[in-house]
N, C-alpha and C positions, 0 to 999 in steps of 0.2 A: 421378491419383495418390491412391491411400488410406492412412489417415491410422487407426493401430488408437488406440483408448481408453486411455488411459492415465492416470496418477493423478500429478497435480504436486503440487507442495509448497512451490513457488516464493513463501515469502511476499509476493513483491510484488502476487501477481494477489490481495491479500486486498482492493484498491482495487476491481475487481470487483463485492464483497459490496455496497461503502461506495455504487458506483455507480447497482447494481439497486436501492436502497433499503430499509428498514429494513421490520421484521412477518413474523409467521408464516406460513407456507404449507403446509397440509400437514403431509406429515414432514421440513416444513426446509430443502428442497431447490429451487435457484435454478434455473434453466436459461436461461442467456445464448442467443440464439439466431440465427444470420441475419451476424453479424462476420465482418470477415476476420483472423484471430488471427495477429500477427508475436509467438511465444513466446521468441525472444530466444535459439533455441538454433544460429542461422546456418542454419536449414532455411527452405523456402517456405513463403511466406506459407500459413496453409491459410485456403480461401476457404469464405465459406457454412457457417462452424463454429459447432459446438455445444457448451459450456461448463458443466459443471454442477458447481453449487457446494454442499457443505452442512456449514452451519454453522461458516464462513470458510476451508472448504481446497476445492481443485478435486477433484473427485472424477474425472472424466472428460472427454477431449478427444477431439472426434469432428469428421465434417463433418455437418451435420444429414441426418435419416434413414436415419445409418447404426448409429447407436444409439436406441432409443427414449428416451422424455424420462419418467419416472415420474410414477405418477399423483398428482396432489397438489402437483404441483411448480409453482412459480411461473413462468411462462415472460413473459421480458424479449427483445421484437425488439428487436434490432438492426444490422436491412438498412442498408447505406450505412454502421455507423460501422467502424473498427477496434479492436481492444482488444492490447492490449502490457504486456509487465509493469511494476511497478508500478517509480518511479524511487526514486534512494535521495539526498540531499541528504546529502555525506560530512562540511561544515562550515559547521554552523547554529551560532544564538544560540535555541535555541525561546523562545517567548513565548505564555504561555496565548492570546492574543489572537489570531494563529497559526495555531492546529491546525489548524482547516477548511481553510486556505487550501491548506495543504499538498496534502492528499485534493483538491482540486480541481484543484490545478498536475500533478496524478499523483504527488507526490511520497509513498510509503509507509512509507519510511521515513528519518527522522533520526540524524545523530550530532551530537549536540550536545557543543562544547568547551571551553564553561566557561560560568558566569553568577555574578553576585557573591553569592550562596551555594549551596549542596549541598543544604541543604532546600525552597528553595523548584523546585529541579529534580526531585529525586525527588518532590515533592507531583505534577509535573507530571507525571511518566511514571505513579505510579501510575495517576492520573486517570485517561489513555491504557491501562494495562493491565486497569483494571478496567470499561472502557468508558462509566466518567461522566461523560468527554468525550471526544467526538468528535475521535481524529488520529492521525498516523501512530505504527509504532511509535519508539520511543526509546530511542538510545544514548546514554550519559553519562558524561562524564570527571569529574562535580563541579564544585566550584566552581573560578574562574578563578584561578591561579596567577600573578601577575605582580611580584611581591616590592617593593623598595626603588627607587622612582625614581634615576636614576643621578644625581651629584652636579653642577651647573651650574659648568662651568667659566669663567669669566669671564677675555676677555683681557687681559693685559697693557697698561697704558698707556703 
């Protein structure tokens, strides 16, 4: 079965980048190599895929040497593992303490549903967007909404 090049955009596979590790290469350009890639689109697995990443989007999905790997480009074996898109955790509490953990559970991304304030979550996505800290991306409702304790009814004697 061949498998043409294609360009995804699938934020999850930005775990990928987080995986092959951090530094320049080149012009930029990762090349996952040797996996068996489940893309999550209900298709077969493709075996012995080639994965090239640059500057955290997939550029191209191949089975290897069926496209060439460009010169300059970092090339990451990965015979024996699989790679899958990245997972998404729909109801967190994030916690600076956290983020890594995430990236290494596979998880890419967060929705976070409240924390007892709105500033100190936004301190935390920016972090995450402007890559000061290491972690998934980040969705956020603000702070936690839980209003007035209900009143203790006490029975009857």
């Amino acid at each position: 079965m061949t498998h043409r090049a294609s360009r995804i955009t699938h934020p999850g596979f930005l775990l990928l980048v987080a995986l092959a590790g951090c530094g320049s290469s080149g012009d930029g350009m990762i090349a996952l190599e040797g996996a068996m890639l489940i893309d999550g689109s209900g298709g077969e697995p493709v075996r012995d895929a080639l994965v090239l990443v640059k500057q955290g989007h997939i550029e191209a999905v191949a089975r290897v040497n069926e496209i060439p790997v460009p010169r300059g480009a970092r090339v990451v074996t990965l015979i024996g593992k699989t790679i899958i898109p990245g997972l998404i955790d729909a109801h967190a509490h994030v916690e600076r303490w956290a983020a890594e953990r995430y990236l290494a559970w596979g998880v890419t991304t967060v929705r976070d549903l409240g924390a007892s304030s709105t500033d100190s979550l936004i301190a935390i996505k920016n972090d995450f967007d402007l890559g000061s800290v290491l972690g998934p991306r980040m969705l956020t409702s603000g702070a936690m909404i839980d209003g007035a304790p209900p009143p203790i009814r006490r029975r009857p004697r």
